[in-house]
N, C-alpha and C positions, 0 to 999 in steps of 0.2 A: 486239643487243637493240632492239625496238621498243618505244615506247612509245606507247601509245592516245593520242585525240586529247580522249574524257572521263573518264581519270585525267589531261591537263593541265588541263583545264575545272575538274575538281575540287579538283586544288591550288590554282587560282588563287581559288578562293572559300573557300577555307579561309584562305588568307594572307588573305581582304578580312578574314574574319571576328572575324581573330587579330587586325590590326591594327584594326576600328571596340574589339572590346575593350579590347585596350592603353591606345586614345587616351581612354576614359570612365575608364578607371581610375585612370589618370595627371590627368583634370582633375578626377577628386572628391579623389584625395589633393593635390592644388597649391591644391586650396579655390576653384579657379575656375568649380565647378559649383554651382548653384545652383535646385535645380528647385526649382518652386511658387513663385517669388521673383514675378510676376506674377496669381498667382491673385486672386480675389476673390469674396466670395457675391455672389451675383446679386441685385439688388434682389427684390422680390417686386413682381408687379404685384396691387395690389388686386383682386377682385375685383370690386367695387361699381363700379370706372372706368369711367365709357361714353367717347363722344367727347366727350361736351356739358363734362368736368369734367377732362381730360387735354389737352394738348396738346403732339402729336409729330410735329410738322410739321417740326423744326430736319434732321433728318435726320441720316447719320453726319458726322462729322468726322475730319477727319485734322487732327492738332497736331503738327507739329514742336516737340519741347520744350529747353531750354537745354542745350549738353553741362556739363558735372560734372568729374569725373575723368576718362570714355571720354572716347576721341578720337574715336570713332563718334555722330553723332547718332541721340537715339530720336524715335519718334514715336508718340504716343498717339493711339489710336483710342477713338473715346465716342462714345456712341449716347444719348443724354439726353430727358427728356422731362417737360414741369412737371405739376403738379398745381393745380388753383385750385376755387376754391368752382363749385359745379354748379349750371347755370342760366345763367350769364349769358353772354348771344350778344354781347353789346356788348365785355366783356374778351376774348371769345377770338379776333374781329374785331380791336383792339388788340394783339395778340399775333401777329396773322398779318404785320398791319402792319408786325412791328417785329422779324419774324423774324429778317432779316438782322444786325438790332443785336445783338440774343441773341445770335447764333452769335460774332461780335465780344465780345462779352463774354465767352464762352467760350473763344475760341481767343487772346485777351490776356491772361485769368488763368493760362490752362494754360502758355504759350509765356514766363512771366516765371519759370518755375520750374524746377530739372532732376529727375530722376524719381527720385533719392535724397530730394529734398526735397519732393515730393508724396506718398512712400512716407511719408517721416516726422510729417507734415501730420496723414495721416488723411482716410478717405473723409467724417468726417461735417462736419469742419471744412472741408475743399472745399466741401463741398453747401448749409453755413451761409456759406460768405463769395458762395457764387455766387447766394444765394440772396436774399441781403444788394444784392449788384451789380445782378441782373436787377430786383427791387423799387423801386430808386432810379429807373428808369427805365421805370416803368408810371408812368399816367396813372389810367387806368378802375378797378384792382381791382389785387390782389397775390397772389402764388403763396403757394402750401401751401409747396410740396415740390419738390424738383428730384430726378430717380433718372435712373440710367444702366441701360439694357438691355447695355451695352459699355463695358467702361474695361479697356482692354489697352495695353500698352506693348511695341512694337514696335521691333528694334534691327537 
């Protein structure tokens, strides 16, 4: 008896298929799956924002954030960008200035936290306490609003 060489091609992707099945079904019943557990709405970007009244200069970040209970560390990614009163060249000049201090403020509030406890937080009370942090440390003017284009938690 021969056997063909794509009825073996064929079993073997039927056992992959059998087993990626098995293994999702076995981690939704042990309760270790978790999908949407990282989603989030997406800020809305204004309309009305030019350049002259945003400022997105901080760029991405990567955050390693504290471990929890994994023994795996995560890492948060944020894409952030402030908002402040429109017009003034002289605040956004101080802001370019002090860019690097932002991002430092950014990645010392995120990094003293683990991602159970920024889930539990809440996106608006992050955005109040960093909005709180960045203010203390302007000179010229102070931010509206702080939004993320990105806040994903990566494992």
């Amino acid at each position: 008896m021969r056997i063909s060489f794509n009825r073996i091609l064929g079993s073997i992707a039927f056992s992959i298929l059998i087993l990626i099945i098995a293994g999702t079904l076995a981690a939704f019943i042990l309760k270790k799956a978790d999908p949407g557990k990282g989603l989030r709405k997406k800020d809305p970007v204004p309309a009305e924002r030019t350049a002259q009244d945003s400022f997105s200069e901080l760029g991405e970040l990567r955050i390693p954030i504290k471990n929890g209970k994994q023994k795996e560390n995560s890492t948060l990614v944020l894409l952030p960008w402030l908002s402040y009163d429109p017009g003034d060249k002289a605040f956004h000049e101080e802001l370019s200035q002090k860019k690097l201090k932002i991002r430092m403020i950014f990645i010392t509030y995120f990094s003293d936290y683990t991602e159970t406890e920024l889930l539990n937080f809440g996106e608006q009370k992050i955005k109040q306490d960093l909005l709180h942090l960045i203010n203390s440390e302007l000179v010229l003017g102070k931010i509206t609003a702080v939004y993320f284009s990105e806040y994903i938690f990566l494992e």
